[in-house]
KOLDREN-523116 format. One record per residue: residue in one letter; z, y, x of N, C-alpha, C, O in turn. Coordinates in steps of 0.02 Angstrom, whole numbers, plus 32768, in hexadecimal, padded with zeros to 4 digits. Each point is the difference from the previous one (the first is absolute). Last residue first. Example, Ala and Ser with C-alpha at 12.3 -4.5 7.8 and 13.67 -1.06 7.14 Angstrom:
2
S81627F9082828003803B802A802580377FD9800880378019 A7FF47EAB7FF68000803B7FD38000803C802D80217FFF8034 
***
This chain:
214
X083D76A283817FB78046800580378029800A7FF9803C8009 X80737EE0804F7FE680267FCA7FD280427FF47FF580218032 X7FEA7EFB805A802E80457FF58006800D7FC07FDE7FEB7FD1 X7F937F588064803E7FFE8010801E8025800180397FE97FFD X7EEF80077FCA80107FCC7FF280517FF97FF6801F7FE47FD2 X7F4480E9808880057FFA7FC480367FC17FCF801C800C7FCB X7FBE7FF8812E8044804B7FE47FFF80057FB78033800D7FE0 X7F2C7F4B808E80647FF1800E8010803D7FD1801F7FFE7FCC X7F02801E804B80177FC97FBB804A7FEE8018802B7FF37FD7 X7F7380A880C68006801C7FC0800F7FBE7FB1801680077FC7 X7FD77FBF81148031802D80087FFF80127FDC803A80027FEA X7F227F85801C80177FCB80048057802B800D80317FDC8004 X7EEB80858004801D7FF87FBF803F7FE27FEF801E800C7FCC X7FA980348125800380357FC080157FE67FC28036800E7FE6 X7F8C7F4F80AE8053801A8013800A802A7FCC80297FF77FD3 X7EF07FC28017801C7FD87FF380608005800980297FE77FD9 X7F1B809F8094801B7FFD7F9E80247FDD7FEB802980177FD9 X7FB37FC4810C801980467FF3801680087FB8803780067FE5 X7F377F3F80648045800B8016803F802D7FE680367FF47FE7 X7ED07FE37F9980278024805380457FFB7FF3802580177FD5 X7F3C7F6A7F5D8030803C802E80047FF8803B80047FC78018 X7F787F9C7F6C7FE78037802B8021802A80057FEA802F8021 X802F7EFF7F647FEF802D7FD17FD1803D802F7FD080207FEB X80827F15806E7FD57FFE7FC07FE6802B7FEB7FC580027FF0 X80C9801280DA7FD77FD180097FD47FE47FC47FD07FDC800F X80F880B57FD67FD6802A80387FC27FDB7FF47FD4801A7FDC X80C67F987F817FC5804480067FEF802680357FE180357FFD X80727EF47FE57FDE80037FCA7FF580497FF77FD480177FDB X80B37FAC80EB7FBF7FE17FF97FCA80167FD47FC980148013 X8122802A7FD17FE3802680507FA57FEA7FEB7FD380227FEA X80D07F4D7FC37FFD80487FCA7FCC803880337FCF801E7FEC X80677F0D80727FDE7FE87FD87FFE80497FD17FCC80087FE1 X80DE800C80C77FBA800880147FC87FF87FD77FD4802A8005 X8114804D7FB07FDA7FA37FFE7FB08017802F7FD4802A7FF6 X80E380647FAF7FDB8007802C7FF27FB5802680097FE28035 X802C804F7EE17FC3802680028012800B80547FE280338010 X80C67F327FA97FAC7FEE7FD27FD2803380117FC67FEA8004 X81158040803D7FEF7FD680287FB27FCF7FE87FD77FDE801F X809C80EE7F5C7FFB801580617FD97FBE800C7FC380088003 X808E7FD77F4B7FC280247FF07FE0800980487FCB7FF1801D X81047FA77FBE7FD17FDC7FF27FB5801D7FFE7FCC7FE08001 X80F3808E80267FFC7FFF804C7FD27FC47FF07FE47FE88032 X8072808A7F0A7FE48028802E7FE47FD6804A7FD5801C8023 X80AE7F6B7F3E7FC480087FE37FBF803080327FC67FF2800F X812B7FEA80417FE87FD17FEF7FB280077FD57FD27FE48020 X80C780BA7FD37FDF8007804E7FDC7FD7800C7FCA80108019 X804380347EF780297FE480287FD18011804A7FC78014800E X801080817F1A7FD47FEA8030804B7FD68025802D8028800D X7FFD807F7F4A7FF07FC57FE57FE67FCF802F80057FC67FEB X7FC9811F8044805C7FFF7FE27FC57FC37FDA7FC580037FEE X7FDB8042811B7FF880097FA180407FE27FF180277FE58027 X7FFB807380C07FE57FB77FC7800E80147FBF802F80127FDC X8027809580D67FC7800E7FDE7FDC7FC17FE07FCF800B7FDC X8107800F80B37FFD80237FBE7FBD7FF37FC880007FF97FC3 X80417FC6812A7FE5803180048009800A7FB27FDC80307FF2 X80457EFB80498033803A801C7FE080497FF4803180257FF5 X7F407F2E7FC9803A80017FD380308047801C800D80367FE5 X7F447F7380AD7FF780417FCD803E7FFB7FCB801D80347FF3 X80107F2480B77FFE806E80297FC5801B7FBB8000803E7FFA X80257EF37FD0801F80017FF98022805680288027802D7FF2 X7F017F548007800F80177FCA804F80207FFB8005802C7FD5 X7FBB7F6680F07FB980607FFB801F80017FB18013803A7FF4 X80437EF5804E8029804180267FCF80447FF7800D803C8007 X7F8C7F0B7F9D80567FFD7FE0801D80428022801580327FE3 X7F237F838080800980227FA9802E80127FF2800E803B7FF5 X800E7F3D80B47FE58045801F7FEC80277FD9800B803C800A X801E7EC37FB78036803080147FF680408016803180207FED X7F097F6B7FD780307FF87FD1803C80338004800A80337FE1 X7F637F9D80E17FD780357FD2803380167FE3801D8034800E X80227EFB80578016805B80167FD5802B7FD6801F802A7FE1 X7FC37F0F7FD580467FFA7FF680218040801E802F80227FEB X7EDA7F9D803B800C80057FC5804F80277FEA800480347FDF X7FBD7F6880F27FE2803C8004800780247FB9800A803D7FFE X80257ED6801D8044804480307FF4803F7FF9802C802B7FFB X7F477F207F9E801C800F7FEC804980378000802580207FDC X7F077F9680AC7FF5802D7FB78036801B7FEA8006803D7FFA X80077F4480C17FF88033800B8005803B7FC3801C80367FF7 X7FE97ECB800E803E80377FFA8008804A8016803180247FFB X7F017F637FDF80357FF57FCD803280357FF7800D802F7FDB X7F847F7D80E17FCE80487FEB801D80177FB67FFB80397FEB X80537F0980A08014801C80207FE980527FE8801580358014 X7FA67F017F8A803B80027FF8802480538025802580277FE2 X7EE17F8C7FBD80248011803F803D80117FF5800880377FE7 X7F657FD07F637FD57FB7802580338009803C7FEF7FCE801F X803480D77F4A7FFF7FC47FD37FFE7FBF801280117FCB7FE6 X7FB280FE8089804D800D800080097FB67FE980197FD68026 X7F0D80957FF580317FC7803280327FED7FE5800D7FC48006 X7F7D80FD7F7B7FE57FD2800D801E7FB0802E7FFE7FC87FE6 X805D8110801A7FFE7FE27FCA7FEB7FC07FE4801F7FD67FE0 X7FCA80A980F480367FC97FE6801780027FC180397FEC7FF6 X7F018087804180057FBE802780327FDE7FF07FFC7FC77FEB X7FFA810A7FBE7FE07FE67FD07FF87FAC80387FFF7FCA7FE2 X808B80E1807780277FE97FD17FB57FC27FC6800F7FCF7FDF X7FB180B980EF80277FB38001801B7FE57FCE80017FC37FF9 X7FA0810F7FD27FB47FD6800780317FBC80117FFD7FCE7FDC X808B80E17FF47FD67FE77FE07FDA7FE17FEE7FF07FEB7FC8 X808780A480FA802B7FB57FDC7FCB7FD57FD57FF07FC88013 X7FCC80FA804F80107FDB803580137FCE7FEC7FEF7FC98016 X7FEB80F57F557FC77FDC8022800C7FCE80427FCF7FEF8020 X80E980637F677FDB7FD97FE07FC57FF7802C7FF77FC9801B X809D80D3803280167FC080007FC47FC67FF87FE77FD98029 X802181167F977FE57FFD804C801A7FB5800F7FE47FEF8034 X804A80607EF97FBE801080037FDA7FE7804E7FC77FED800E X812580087FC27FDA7FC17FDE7FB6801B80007FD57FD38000 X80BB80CE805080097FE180107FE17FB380047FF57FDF8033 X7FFE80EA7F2B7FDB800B8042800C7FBD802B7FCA7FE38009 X80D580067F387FA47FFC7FF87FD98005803A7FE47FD08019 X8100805F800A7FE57FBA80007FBA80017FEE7FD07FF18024 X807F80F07FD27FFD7FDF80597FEF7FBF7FF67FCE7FED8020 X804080727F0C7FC8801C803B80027FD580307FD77FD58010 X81017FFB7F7C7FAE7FF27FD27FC9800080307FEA7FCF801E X80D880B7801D80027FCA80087FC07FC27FEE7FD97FE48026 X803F80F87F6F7FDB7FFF805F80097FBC801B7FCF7FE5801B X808380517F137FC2800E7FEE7FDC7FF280467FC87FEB800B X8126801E7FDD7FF47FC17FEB7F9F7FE17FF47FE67FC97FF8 X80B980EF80B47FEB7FFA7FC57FE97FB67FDE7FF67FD48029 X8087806380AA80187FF47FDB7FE77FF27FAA801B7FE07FD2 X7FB27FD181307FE580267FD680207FF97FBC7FFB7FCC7FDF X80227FB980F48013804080097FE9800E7FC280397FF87FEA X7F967F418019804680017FF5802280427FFB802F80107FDC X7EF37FCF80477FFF7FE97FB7805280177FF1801780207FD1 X7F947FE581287FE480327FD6801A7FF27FAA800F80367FE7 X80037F0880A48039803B80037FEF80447FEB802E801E7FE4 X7F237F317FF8805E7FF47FD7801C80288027802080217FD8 X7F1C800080867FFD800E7FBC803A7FE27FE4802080277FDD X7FD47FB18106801880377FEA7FF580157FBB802A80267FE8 X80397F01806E7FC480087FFD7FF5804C7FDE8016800C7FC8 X80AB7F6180727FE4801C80207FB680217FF87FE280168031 X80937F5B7F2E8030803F80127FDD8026804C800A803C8001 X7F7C7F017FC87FFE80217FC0802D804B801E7FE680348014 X7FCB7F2780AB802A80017FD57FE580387FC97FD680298012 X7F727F90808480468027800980267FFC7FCF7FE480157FCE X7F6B7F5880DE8006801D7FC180408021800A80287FFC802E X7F0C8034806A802D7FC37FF08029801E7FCB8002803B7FED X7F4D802B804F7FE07FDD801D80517FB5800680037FC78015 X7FED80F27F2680008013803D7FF47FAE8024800C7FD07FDB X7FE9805E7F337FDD8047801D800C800F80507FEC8032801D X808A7F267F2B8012803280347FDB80378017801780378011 X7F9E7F107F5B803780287FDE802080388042800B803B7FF3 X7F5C7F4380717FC080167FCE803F80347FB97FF080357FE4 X805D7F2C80C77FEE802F80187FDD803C7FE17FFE803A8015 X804C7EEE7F86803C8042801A7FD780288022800380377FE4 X7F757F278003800F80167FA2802C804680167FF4803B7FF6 X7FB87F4880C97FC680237FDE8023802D7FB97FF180367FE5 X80927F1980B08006804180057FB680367FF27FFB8037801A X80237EF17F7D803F80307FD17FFC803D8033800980387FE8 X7F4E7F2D80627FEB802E7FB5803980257FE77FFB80347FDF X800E7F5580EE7FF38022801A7FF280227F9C800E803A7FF0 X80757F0D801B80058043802E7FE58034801A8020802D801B X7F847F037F66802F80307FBD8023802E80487FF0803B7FF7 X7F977F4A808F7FC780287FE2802380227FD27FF8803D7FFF X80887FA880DB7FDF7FCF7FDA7FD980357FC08003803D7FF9 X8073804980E680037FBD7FC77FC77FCF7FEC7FD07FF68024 X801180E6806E801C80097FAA800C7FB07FEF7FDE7FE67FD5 X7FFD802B811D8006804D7FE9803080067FB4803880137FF3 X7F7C7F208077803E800C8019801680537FF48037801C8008 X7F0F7F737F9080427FF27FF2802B80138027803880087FE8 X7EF6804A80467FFF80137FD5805E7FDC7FD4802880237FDF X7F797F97810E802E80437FF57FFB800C7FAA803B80037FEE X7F777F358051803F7FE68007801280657FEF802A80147FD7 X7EF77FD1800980127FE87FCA805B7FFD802C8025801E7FDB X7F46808880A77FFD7FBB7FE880307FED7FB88026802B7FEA X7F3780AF801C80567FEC802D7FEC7FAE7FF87FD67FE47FDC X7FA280D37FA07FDB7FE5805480417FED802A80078013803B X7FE980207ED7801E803380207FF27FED8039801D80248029 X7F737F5D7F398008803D7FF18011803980347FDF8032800D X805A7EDE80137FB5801C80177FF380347FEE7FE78021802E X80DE7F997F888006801580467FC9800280287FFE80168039 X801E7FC27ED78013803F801280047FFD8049800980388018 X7FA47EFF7FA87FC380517FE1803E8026800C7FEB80208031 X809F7F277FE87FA37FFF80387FE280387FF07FF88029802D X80A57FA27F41801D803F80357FCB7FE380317FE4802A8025 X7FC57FD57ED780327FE78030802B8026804A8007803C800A X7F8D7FDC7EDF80098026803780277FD18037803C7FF87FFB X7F777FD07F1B7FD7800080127FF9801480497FCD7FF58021 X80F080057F487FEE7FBA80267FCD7FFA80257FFE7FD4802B X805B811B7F8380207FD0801D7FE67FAE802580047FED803A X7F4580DC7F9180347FE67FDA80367FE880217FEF7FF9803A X7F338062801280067FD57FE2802C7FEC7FD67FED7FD87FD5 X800D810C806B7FB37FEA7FF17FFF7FB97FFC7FD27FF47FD9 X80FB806A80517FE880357FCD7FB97FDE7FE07FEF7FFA7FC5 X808A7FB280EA801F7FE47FCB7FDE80217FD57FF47FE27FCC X7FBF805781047FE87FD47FE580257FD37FC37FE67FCD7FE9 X8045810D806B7FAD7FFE7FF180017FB47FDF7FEE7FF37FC6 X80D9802B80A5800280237FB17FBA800D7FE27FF680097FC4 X802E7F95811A80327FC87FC87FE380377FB67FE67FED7FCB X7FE68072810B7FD37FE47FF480097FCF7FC37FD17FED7FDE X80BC80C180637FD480207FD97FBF7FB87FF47FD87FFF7FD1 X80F87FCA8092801F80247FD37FC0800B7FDC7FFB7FE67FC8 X7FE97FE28134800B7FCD7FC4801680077FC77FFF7FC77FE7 X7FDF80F180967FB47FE0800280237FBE7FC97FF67FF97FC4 X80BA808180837FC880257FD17FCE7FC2800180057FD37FD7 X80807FEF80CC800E7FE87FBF7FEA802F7FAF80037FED7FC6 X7FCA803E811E7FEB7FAE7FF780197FF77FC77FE07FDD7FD8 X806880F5808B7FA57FE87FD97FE17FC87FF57FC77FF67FEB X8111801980687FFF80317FAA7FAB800B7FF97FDA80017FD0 X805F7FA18105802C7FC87FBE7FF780327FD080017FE37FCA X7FB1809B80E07FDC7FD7800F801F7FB27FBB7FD97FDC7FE2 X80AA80E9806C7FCC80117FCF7FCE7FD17FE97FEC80027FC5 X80CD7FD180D1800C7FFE7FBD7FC780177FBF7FF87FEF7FC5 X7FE28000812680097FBB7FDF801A7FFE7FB37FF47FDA7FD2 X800F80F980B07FB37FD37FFA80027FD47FEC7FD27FF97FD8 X80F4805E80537FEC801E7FC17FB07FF780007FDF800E7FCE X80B47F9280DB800C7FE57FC87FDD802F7FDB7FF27FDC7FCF X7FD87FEB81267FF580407FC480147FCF7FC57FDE7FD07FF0 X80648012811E7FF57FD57FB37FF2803F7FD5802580318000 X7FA57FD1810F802F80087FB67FE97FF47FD17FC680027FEE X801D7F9E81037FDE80237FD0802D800D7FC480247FD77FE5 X7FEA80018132801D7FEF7FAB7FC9802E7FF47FE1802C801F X7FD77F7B80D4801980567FCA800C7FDF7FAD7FD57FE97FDB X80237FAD81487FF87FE97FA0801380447FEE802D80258015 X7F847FCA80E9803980227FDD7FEE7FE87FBB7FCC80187FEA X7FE77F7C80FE7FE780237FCC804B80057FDE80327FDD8009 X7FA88017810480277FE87FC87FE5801F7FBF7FFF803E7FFF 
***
């Protein structure tokens, strides 16, 4: 009599095995939006890229504006999926911190390590946005939280005492949201030749000058 021997299911092989399939399709989409563009990038080339068939690359990330908004969030998150704003530890670091001068720091530092991730897509869909309904409304959602999330970083320095006298919160959280503009990021990492780095540095020291008081 032969004896059948189960085999056990290794869910955490399989699982590892779907998170590298979908790295591979994540890193091969962002080479190639990066280096052709939106229209120029299809999902045939990202799934020859990443050596999957074309049905897994959708059944992994969606459709093509699905797989770029999870390129945009992911790229604002810093983690392999996206994360809400209030969860994200540089805003809770910002919230803990009572000084108004550190708060500043932590975002700058923050946008320093962001930007090179965001920057380069943000210059793709810029580009699309105009031509793709679905790349549109991306722009524009993405825009409207920036907007509101100002609002609230200006409004924990208000609390803090320390907004320049005359400065609305409203004005303050306009400044905030114009200098951490990827397109602001751009014109002097990617033109001019700042580092990352300098770029947080200065970019902490022109908040505290802009917006505190001395």
């Amino acid at each position: 009599m032969i004896r059948r021997v189960k085999r056990r299911y290794n869910s955490s092989a399989r699982k590892a095995a779907a998170e590298g399939t979908r790295e591979a399709i994540i890193a091969a989409a962002r080479h190639l939006f990066l280096k052709r563009g939106y229209a120029g990038t299809t999902m045939q080339g990202i799934a020859e890229r990443a050596a999957v068939a074309l049905d897994t690359v959708y059944a992994t990330v969606g459709n093509k504006p699905a797989l770029f908004r999870l390129l945009v969030e992911t790229a604002i998150s810093g983690r392999d999926e996206p994360v809400a704003a209030e969860e994200r530890n540089y805003v809770r670091a910002i919230r803990a911190e009572p000084d108004a001068t550190r708060k500043l720091a932590i975002y700058a530092e923050a946008i320093g390590a962001i930007q090179p991730r965001l920057a380069p897509l943000f210059q793709v869909l810029e580009t699309a946005a105009p031509l793709d309904a679905d790349l549109k409304s991306l722009w524009q959602e993405i825009a409207r939280r920036r907007s509101a999330n100002m609002r609230l970083l200006a409004q924990e320095l208000a609390a803090t005492g320390q907004l320049r006298a005359g400065l609305s919160v409203e004005l303050a959280a306009d400044i905030l949201w114009s200098m951490n503009a990827p397109e602001f990021y751009l014109l002097l990492v990617e033109q001019r030749g700042w580092s990352p780095d300098a770029f947080a540095r200065w970019l902490a020291d022109a908040w505290r000058r802009l917006l505190l008081e001395p």
